[in-house]
C-alpha positions as CSV (number, residue, x, y, z in Angstrom):
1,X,3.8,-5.5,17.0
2,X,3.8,-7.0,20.8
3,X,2.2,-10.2,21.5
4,X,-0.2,-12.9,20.6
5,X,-4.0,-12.4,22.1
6,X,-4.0,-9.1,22.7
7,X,-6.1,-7.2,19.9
8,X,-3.5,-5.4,17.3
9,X,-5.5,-2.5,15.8
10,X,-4.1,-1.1,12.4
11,X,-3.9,2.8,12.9
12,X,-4.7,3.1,8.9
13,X,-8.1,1.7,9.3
14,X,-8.9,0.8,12.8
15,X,-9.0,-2.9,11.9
16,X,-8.4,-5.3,14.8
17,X,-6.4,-8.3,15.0
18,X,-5.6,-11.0,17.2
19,X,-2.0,-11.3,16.9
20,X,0.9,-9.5,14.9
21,X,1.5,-11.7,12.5
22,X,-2.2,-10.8,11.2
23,X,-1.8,-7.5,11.5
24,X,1.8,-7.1,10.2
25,X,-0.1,-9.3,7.1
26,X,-3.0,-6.8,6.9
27,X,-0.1,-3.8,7.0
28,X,1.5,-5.6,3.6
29,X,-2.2,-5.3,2.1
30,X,-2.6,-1.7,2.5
31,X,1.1,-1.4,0.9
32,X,-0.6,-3.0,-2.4
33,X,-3.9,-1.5,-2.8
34,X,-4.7,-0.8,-5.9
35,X,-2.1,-2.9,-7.3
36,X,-4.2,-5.7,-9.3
37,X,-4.1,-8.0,-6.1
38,X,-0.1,-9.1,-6.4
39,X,2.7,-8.3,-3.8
40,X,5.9,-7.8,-4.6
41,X,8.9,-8.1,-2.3
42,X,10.6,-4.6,-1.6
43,X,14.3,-6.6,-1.6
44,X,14.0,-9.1,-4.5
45,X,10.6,-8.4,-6.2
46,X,9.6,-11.9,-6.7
47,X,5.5,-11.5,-6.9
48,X,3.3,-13.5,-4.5
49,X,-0.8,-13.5,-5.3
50,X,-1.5,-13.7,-1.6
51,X,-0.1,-11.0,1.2
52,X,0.5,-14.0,3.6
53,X,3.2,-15.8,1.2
54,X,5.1,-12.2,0.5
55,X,5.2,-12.8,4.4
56,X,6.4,-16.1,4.8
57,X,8.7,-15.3,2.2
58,X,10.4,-12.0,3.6
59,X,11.0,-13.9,7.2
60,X,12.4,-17.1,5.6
61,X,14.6,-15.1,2.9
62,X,15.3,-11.8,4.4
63,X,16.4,-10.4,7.3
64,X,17.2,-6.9,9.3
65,X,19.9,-5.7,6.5
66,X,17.3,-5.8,3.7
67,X,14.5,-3.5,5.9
68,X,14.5,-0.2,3.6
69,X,12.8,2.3,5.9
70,X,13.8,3.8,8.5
71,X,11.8,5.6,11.6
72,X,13.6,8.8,12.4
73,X,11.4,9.0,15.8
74,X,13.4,5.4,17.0
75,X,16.0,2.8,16.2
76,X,13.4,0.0,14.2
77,X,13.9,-0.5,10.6
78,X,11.0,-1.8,8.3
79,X,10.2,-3.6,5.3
80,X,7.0,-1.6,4.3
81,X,6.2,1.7,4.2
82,X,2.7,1.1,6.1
83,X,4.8,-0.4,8.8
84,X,6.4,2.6,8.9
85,X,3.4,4.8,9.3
86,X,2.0,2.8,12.3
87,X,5.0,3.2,14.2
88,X,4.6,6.5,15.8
């Protein structure tokens, strides 16, 4: 998830977004869908109605020791299994 204004495309549904903090926001939706429209974080499960606060809450609370998947093609670690998925 590189830089700001260059278009991020989500490799689940070809979506395009302008920066990674969108898209990585748009990766946490796919992780709930069909899941009554809450997100709950992976680490601490505290529920947030809107993708964009489990967000803000997972950078301000946790950090790399909490990501729970792993890539087995590279050394990055994740917090969601859609994030996994769009890394190779």
């Amino acid at each position: 998830l590189a830089e700001e204004g260059i278009n991020h495309e989500c490799k689940l549904c070809n979506q395009m977004f302008d920066s990674p903090a969108k898209l990585l926001c748009h990766l946490i939706e796919h992780s709930f869908e069909g899941m009554g429209g809450t997100f709950k974080c992976p680490v601490c499960f505290t529920v947030f109605v809107q993708a964009n606060k489990l967000q803000q809450h997972i950078f301000a609370v946790h950090g790399q020791e909490d990501k729970i998947y792993d890539c087995s093609q590279c050394p990055q670690k994740f917090f969601f299994q859609t994030e996994l998925q769009v890394c190779f």
